[in-house]
C-alpha positions as CSV (number, residue, x, y, z in Angstrom):
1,X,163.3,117.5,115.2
2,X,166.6,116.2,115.9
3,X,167.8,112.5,115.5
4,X,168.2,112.1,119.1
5,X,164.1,112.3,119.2
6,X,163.8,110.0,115.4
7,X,166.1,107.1,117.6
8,X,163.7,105.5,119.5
9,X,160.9,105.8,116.9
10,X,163.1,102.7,115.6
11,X,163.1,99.7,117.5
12,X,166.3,97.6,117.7
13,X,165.0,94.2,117.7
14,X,162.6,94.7,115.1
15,X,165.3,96.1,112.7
16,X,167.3,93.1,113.2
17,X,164.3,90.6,112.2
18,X,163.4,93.0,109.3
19,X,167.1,92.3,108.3
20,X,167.4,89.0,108.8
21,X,163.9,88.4,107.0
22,X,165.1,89.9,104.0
23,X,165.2,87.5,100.6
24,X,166.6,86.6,97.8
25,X,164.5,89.0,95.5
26,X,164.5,92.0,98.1
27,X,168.1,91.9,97.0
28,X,167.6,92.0,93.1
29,X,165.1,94.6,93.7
30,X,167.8,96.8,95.7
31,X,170.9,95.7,92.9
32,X,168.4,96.4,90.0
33,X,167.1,100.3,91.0
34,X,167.7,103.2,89.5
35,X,166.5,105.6,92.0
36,X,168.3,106.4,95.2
37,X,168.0,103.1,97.3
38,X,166.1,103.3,101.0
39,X,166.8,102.2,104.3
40,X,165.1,99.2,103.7
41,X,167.0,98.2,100.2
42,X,170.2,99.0,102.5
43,X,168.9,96.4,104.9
44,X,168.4,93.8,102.2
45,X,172.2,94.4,100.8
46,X,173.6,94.0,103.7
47,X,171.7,90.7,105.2
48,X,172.4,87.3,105.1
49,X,170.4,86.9,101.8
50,X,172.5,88.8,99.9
51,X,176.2,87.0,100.3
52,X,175.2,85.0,97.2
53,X,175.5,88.5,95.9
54,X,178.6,89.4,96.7
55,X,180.4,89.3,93.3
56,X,177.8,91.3,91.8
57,X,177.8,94.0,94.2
58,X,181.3,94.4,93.9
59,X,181.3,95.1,90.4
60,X,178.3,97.9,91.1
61,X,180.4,99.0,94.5
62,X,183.0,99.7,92.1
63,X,181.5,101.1,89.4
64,X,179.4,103.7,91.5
65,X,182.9,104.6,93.3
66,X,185.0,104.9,89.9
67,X,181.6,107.4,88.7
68,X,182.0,109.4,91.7
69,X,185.8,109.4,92.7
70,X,187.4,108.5,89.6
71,X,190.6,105.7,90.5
72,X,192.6,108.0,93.0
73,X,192.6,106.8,96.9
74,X,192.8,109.7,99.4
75,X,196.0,109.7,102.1
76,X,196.0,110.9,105.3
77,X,198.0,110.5,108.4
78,X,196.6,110.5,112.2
79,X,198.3,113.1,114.7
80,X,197.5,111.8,118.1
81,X,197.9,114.6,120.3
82,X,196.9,113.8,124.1
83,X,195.9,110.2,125.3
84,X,194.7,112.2,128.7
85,X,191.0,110.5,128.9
86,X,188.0,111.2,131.6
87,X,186.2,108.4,129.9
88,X,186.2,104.9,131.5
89,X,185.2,102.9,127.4
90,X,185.8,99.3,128.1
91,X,187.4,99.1,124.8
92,X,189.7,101.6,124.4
93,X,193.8,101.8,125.7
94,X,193.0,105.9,127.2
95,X,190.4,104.2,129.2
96,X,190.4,106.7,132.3
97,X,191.6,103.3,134.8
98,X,194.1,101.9,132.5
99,X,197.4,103.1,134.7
100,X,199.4,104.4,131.7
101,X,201.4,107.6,131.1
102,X,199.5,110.5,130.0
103,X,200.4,113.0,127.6
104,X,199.7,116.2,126.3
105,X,202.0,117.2,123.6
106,X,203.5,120.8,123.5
107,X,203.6,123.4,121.1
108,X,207.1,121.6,120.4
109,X,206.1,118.5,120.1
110,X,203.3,118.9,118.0
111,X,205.7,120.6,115.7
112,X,208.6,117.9,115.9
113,X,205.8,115.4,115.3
114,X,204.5,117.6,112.3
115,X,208.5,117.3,111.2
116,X,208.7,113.6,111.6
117,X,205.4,113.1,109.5
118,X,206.5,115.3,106.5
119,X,209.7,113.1,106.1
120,X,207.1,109.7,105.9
121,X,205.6,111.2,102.2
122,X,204.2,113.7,101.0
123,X,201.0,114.2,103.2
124,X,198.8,117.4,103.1
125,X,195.8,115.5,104.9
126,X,195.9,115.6,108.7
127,X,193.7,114.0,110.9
128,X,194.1,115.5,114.5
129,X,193.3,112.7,117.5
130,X,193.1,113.4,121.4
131,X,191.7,111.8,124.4
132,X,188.6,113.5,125.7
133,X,190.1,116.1,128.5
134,X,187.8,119.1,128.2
135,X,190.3,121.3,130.9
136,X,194.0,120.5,129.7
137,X,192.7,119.8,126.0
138,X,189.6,121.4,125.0
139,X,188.5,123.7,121.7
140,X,191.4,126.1,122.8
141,X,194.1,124.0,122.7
142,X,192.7,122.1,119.3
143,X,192.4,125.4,118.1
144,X,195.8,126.2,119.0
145,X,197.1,122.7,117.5
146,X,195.3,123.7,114.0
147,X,197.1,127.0,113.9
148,X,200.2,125.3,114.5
149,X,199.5,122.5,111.9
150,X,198.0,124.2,109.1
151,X,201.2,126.1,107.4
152,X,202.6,122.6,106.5
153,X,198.9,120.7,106.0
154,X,196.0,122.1,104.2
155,X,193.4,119.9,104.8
156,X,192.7,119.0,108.3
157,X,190.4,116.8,109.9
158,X,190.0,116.7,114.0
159,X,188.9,113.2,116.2
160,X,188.3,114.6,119.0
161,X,185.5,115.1,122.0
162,X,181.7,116.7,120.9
163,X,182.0,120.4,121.3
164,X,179.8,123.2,121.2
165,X,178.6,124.5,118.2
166,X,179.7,128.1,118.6
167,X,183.7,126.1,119.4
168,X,183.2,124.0,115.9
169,X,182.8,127.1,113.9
170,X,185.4,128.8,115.6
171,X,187.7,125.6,114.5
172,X,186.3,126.0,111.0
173,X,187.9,129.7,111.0
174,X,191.0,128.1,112.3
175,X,191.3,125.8,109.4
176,X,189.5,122.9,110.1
177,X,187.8,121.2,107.3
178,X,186.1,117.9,109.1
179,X,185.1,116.5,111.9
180,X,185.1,112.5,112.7
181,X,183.0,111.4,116.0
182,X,181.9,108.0,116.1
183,X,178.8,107.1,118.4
184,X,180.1,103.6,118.5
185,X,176.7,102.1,119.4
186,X,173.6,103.3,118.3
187,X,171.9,101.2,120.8
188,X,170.8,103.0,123.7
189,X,169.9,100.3,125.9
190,X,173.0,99.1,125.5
191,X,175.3,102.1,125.1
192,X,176.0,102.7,128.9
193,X,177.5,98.8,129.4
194,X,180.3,100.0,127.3
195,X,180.6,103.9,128.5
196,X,180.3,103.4,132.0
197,X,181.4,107.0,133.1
198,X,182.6,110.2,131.9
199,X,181.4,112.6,129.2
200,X,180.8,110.0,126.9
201,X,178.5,107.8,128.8
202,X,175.8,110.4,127.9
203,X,174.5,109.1,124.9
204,X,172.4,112.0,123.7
205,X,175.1,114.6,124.2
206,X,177.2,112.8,121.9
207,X,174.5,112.0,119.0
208,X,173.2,115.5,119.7
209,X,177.3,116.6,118.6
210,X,176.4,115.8,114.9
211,X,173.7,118.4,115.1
212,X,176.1,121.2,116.2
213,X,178.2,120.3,113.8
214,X,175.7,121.0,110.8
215,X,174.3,123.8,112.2
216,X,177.9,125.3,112.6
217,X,178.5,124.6,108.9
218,X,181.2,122.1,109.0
219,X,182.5,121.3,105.6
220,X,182.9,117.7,105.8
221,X,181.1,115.3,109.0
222,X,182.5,111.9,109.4
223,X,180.3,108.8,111.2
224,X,181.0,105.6,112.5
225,X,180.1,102.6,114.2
226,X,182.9,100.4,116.3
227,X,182.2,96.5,115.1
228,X,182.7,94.5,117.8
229,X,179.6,95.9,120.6
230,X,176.5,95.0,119.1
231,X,175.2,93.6,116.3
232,X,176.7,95.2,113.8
233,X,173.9,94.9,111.3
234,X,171.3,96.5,113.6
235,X,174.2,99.5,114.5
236,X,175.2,100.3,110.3
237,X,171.3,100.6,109.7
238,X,170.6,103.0,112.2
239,X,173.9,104.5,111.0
240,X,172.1,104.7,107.3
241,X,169.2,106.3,109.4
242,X,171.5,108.9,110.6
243,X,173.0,109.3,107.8
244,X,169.9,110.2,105.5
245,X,168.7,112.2,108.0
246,X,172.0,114.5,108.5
247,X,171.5,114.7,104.9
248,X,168.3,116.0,104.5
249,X,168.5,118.3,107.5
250,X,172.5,120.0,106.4
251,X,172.4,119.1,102.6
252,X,175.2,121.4,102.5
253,X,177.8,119.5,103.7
254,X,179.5,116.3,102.9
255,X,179.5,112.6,104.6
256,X,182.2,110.2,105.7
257,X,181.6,107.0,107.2
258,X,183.7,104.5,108.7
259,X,183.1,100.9,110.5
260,X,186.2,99.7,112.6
261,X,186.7,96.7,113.7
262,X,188.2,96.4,117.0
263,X,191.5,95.7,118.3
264,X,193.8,94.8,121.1
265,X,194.6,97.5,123.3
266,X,196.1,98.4,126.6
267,X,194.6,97.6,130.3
268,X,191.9,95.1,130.9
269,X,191.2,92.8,128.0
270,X,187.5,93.4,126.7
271,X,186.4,90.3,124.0
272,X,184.2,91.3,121.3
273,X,180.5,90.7,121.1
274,X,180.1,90.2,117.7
275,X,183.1,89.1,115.3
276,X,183.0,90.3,112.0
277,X,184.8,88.5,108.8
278,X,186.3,90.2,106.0
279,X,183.7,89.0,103.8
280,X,181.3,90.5,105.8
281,X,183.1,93.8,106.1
282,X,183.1,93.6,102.4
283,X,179.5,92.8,102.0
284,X,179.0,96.4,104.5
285,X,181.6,97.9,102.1
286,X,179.7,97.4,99.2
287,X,176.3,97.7,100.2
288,X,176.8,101.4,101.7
289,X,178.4,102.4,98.0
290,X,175.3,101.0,96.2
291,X,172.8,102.5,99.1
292,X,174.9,106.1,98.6
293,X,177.4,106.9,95.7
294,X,178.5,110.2,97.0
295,X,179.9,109.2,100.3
296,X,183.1,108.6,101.3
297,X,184.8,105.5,103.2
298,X,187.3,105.3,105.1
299,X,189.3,101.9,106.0
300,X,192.0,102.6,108.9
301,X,195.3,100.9,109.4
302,X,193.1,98.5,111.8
303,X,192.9,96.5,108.8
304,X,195.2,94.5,107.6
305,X,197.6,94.8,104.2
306,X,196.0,92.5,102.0
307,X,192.4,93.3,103.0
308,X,193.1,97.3,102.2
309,X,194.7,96.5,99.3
310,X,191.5,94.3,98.2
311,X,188.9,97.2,99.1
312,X,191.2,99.8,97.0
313,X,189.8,99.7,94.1
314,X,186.1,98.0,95.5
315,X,184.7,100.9,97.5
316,X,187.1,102.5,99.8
317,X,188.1,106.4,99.1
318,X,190.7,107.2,102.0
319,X,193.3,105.3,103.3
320,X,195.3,105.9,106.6
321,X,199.4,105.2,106.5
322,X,202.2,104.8,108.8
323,X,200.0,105.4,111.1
324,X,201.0,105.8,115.0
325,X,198.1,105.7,117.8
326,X,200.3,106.9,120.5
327,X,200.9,110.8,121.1
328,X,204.4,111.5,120.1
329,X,204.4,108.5,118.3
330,X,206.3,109.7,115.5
331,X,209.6,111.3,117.1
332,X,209.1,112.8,120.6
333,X,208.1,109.7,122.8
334,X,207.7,106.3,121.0
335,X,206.3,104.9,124.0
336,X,203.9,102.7,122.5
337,X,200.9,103.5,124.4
338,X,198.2,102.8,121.6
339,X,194.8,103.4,121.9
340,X,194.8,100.2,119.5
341,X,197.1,98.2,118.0
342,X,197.9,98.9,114.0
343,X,196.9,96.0,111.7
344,X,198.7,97.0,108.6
345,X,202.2,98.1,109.5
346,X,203.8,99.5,105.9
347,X,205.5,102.7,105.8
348,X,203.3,105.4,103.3
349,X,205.9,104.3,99.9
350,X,204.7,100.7,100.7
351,X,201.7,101.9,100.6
352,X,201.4,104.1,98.0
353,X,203.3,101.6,95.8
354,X,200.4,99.2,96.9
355,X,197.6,101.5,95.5
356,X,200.1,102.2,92.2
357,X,200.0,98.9,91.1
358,X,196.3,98.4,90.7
359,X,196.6,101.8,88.4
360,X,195.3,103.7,91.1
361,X,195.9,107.7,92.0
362,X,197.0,108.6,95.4
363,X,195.4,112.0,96.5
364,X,197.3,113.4,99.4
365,X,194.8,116.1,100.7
366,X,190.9,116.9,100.5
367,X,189.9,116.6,96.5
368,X,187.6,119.5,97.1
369,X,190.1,121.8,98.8
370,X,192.4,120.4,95.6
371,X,190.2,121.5,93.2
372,X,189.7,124.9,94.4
């Protein structure tokens, strides 16, 4: 049974009052466990009952991550390689409508941008980005990117649109080690409002991606939620959901989550549903490293400075740096056509200099792949 059949066994509104009916001492039972937590536990971290809390979770959030990761924080660097879109997301700068320049970088360009990254720091952790073009930049040309990238980066990670399983494994024998797609909204009802057309608006095709992925043996699988659509508590508990369930189903392989919030991007302006605080975000942070030591969590350069530098040593295992959201960003084009705007603007030494001074270990590429 696949989680696109477990979804609607699960009924939106009623997660949100089982959250929000949460108390005080659902929240001491979750803190005080010694078992794995539930879905339910998760639900009581991460309500309204448990911001008294928040100090204590933190201290757990980072003693489960110190257990697991030791004190290093994991760098990586985006490569956005096409903003060339068929998808009309309300939210996003490549939205299909937005009347922008598209790009599809060259063999060349990939390479100059490759060039222009390795002078930034010493990054060996690439995360591949593109616009969802099936004909001009499908599995064959991210396979082709990989085979250009992977003599100067060992480790690298692809954002890109839900492909076949038979095209992830033939990534994996490229060199690919993980694959990030976010589902955005895990409410269904809801889900089209913000995917009005293209491949994305089918939301079973793209949950359904996850699937292919474990059954194609990728190494690492990387989830997300986009703050800012729904209710955010309602989407990260379904995202527990998924997660547990990917779990059981491909033990095999490892989990990455991330919840971005959302920023200002290019074409028609599109306000947020739901605003999220930092101390919320934190309160998320925390509960997900309580509700599941081993994963990792990622905190882009959507964020700002001070609140990354906060979450370093409190839960987070990857940062982003210097990033650029616009293809060519780096050296070829500089055109500035984001798919968001950065938060936290420091070149990599700022932010590596940021991470030394809490006594923290930067990790430039996979720890797994390091350790082999």
């Amino acid at each position: 049974m696949l989680f696109t059949d477990l979804i609607d066994s699960y009924s939106w509104d009623g997660i949100r009052e089982m959250i929000l009916s949460r108390t005080p001492k659902d929240v001491e039972t979750a803190l005080n466990k010694n078992s794995l937590l539930t879905v339910d536990d998760f639900m009581a971290l991460i309500s309204p009952a448990a911001e008294p809390f928040l100090e204590q979770m933190a201290v757990l959030s980072r003693k489960y991550t110190r257990q697991r990761f030791g004190k290093t924080i994991q760098f990586y660097v985006p490569l956005y390689l096409t903003n060339s879109c068929i998808n009309h997301c309300v939210y996003c700068g490549f939205n299909h409508k937005n009347d922008i320049r598209r790009i599809i970088l060259t063999d060349d360009q990939i390479l100059q941008e490759v060039k222009a990254i390795k002078k930034m720091g010493d990054f060996r952790h690439i995360l591949l980005v593109t616009g969802e073009n099936p004909r001009d930049a499908g599995a064959g040309y991210i396979e082709n990117a990989i085979r250009l990238v992977k003599p100067f980066f060992p480790s690298i990670s692809i954002e890109v649109q839900p492909l076949q399983e038979d095209e992830y494994s033939r990534l994996t024998q490229a060199g690919m080690n993980a694959v990030y797609c976010y589902q955005e909204t895990y409410n269904r009802a809801r889900y089209k409002v913000y995917h009005p057309k293209g491949m994305k608006s089918k939301f079973d095709r793209r949950l359904e991606g996850f699937d292919r992925m474990g059954r194609a043996g990728v190494h690492k699988i990387g989830l997300g939620v986009l703050i800012g659509l729904e209710d955010w508590r309602t989407d990260v508990t379904m995202m527990a959901h998924h997660l547990r369930y990917l779990q059981k189903t491909y033990w095999q392989t490892r989990y990455s989550i991330s919840f971005p919030r959302m920023r200002p991007h290019e074409g028609e302006a599109f306000r947020p549903n739901v605003v999220m605080s930092d101390r919320e975000l934190a309160q998320l942070i925390f509960a997900f490293r309580i509700f599941d030591h081993d994963v990792e969590m990622t905190l882009s350069t959507r964020e700002d400075r001070n609140f990354r530098d906060h979450m370093t040593t409190l839960g987070v295992t990857s940062l982003s740096a210097g990033s650029k959201t616009d293809p060519g960003g780096y050296a070829v084009y500089r055109t500035e056509l984001e798919q968001f705007a950065v938060n936290d603007d420091r070149n990599p030494d700022e932010v590596l200099n940021a991470v030394k001074k809490q006594d923290y270990e930067v990790v430039w590429k996979d720890w797994d792949l390091s350790l082999q």
